[in-house]
C-alpha positions as CSV (number, residue, x, y, z in Angstrom):
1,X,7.2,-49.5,-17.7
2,X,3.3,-48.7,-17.3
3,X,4.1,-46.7,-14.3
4,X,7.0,-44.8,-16.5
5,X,4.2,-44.2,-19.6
6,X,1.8,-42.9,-17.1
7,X,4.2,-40.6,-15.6
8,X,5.8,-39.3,-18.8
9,X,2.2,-37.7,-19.6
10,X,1.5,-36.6,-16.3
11,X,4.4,-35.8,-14.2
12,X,7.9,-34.8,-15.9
13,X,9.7,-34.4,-12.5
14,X,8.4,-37.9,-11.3
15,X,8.9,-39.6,-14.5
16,X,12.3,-38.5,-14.0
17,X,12.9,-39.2,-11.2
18,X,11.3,-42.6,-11.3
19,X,14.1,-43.2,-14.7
20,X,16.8,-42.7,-12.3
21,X,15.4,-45.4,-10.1
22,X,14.7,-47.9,-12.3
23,X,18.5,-47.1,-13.6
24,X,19.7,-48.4,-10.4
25,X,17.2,-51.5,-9.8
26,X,19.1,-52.5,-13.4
27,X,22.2,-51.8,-11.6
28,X,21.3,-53.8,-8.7
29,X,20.6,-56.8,-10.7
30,X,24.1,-56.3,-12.9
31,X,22.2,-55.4,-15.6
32,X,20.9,-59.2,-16.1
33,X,17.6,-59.2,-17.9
34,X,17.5,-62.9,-16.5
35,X,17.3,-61.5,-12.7
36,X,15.4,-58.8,-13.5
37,X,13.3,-61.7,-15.0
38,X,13.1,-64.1,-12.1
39,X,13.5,-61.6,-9.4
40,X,11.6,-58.7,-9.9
41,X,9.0,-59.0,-12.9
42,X,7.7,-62.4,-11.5
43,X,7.3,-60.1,-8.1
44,X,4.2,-58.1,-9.7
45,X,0.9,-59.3,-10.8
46,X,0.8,-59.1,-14.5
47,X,-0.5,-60.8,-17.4
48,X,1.5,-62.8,-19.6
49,X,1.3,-60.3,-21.9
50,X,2.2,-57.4,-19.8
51,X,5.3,-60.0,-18.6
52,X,6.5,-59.9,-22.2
53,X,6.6,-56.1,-22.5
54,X,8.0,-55.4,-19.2
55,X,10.6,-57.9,-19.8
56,X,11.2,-56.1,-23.4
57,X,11.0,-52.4,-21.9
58,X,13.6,-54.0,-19.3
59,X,15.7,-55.6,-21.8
60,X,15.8,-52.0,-24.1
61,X,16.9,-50.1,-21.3
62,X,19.6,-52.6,-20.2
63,X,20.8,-52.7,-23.8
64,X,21.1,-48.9,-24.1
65,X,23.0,-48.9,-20.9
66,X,25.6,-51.1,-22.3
67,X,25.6,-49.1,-25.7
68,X,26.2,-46.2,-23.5
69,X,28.4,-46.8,-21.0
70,X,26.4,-46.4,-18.0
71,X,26.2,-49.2,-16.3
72,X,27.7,-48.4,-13.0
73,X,26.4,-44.3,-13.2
74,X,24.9,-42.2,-15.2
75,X,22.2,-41.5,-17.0
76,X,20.1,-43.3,-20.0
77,X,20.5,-40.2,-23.2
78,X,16.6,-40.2,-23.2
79,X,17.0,-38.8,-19.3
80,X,19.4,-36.8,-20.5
81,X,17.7,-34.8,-22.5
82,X,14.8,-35.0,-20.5
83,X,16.8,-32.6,-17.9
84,X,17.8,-30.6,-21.1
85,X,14.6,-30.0,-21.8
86,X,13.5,-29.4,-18.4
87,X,16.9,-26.8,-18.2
88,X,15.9,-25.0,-21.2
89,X,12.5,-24.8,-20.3
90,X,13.5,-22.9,-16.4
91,X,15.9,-20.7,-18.4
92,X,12.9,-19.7,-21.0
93,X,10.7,-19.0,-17.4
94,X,13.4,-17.6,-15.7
95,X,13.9,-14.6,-18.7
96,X,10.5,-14.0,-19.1
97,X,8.2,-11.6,-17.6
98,X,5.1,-13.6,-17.9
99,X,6.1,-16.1,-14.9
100,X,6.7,-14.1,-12.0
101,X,5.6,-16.7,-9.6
102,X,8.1,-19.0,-11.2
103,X,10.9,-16.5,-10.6
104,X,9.7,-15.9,-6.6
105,X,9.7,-19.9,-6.1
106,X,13.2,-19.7,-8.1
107,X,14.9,-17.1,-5.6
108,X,13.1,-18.6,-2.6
109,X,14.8,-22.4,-3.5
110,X,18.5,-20.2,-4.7
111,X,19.4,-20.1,-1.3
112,X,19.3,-24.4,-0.9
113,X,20.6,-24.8,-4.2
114,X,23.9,-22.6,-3.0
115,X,24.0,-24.9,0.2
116,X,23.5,-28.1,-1.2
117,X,26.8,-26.8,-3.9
118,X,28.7,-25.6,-0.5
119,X,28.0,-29.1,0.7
120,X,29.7,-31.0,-2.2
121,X,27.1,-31.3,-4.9
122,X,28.5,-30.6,-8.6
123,X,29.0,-26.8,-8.7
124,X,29.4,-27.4,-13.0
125,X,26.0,-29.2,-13.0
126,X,23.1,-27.3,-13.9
127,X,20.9,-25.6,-10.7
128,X,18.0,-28.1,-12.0
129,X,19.8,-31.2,-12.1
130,X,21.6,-30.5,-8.4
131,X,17.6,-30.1,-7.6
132,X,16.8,-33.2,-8.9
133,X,19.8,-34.9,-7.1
134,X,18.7,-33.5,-3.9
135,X,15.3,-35.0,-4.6
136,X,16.8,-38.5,-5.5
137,X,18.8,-38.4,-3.1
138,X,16.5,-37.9,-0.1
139,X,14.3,-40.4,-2.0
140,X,16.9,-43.1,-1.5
141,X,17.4,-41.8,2.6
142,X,13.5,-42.7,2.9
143,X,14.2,-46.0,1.3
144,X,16.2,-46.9,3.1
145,X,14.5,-45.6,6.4
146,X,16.9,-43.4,7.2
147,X,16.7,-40.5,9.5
148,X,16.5,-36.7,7.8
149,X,17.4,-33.7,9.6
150,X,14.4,-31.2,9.9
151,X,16.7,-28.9,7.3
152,X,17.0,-30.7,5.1
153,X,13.5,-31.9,5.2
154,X,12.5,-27.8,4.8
155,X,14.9,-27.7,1.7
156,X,13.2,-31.0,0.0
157,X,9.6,-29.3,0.4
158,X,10.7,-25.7,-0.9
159,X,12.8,-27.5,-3.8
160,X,9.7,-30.3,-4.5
161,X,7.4,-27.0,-5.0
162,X,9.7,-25.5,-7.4
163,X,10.4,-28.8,-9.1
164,X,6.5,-29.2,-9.0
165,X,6.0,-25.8,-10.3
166,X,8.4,-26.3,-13.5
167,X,6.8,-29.6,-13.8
168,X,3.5,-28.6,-14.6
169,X,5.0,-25.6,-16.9
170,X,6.4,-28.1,-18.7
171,X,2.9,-30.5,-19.6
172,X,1.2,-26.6,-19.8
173,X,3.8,-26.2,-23.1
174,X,3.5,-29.1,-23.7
175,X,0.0,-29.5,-24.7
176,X,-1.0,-25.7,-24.8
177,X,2.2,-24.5,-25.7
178,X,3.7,-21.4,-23.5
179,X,4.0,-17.8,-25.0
180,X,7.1,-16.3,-23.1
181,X,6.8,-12.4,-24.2
């Protein structure tokens, strides 16, 4: 929860991405605010009082899950429109003049995006959310020490730059607000 509030103002692409992993630690505990509890809150060093609204952010996000059927996949609606957001926002970019940079980082990632959709990623999802998915994904390989081909590995860096890039558009309008013509 602290880690997700720091994010949030900081990071976009991180906070996201960090959502979709605490999505699955609830998974991995069957979405039992007891476990979660007992086996991973108690594992962290916090004060009682930080306990108590961890184990409240915990139990609001397992409680959504429910109300919105995605306990075994999915996504939380508040990450969903997150990526909506971050969607609208690279379509804005993408049709304006202003961000030319944004546009070469966009054509110089196109060419992964196209492989990753050749290789069995969602070819209805959005070219954003199949770049997150990469990202995710790779994240878990790392987790779980696995071994990553130096391709993919070249794909991850170009497509972190461009998620990186539409990240920090997105605080920019968010606190300065962008002008797009």
């Amino acid at each position: 929860m602290f880690i997700a509030q720091d994010l949030r103002k900081k990071n976009i692409a991180e906070y996201l991405l960090y959502m979709w992993q605490v999505e699955d630690t609830i998974r991995a505990f069957d979405c039992s605010l007891t476990r979660i509890k007992r086996e991973w809150i108690e594992r962290f060093d916090y004060s009682d009082e930080q306990k108590e609204e961890a184990i409240d952010w915990y139990g609001n996000l397992i409680r959504m899950m429910n109300q919105e059927g995605c306990r075994e996949k999915g996504h939380l609606q508040i990450n969903r429109v997150t990526m909506q957001m971050l969607i609208e926002l690279h379509s804005q970019l993408l049709q304006s003049t202003k961000f030319p940079f944004y546009n070469t980082e966009y054509y110089k990632v196109l060419p992964f995006i196209v492989e990753l959709r050749n290789r069995g990623a969602n070819k209805e999802e959005n070219e954003i959310e199949t770049c997150f998915n990469s990202l995710y994904g790779v994240m878990l390989l790392r987790l779980q020490h696995k071994d990553i081909s130096p391709d993919t590995q070249h794909a991850v860096k170009e497509i972190t730059t461009f998620i990186g890039m539409l990240s920090d558009y997105y605080k920019k309008d968010k606190e300065e607000g962008l002008k797009f013509e």
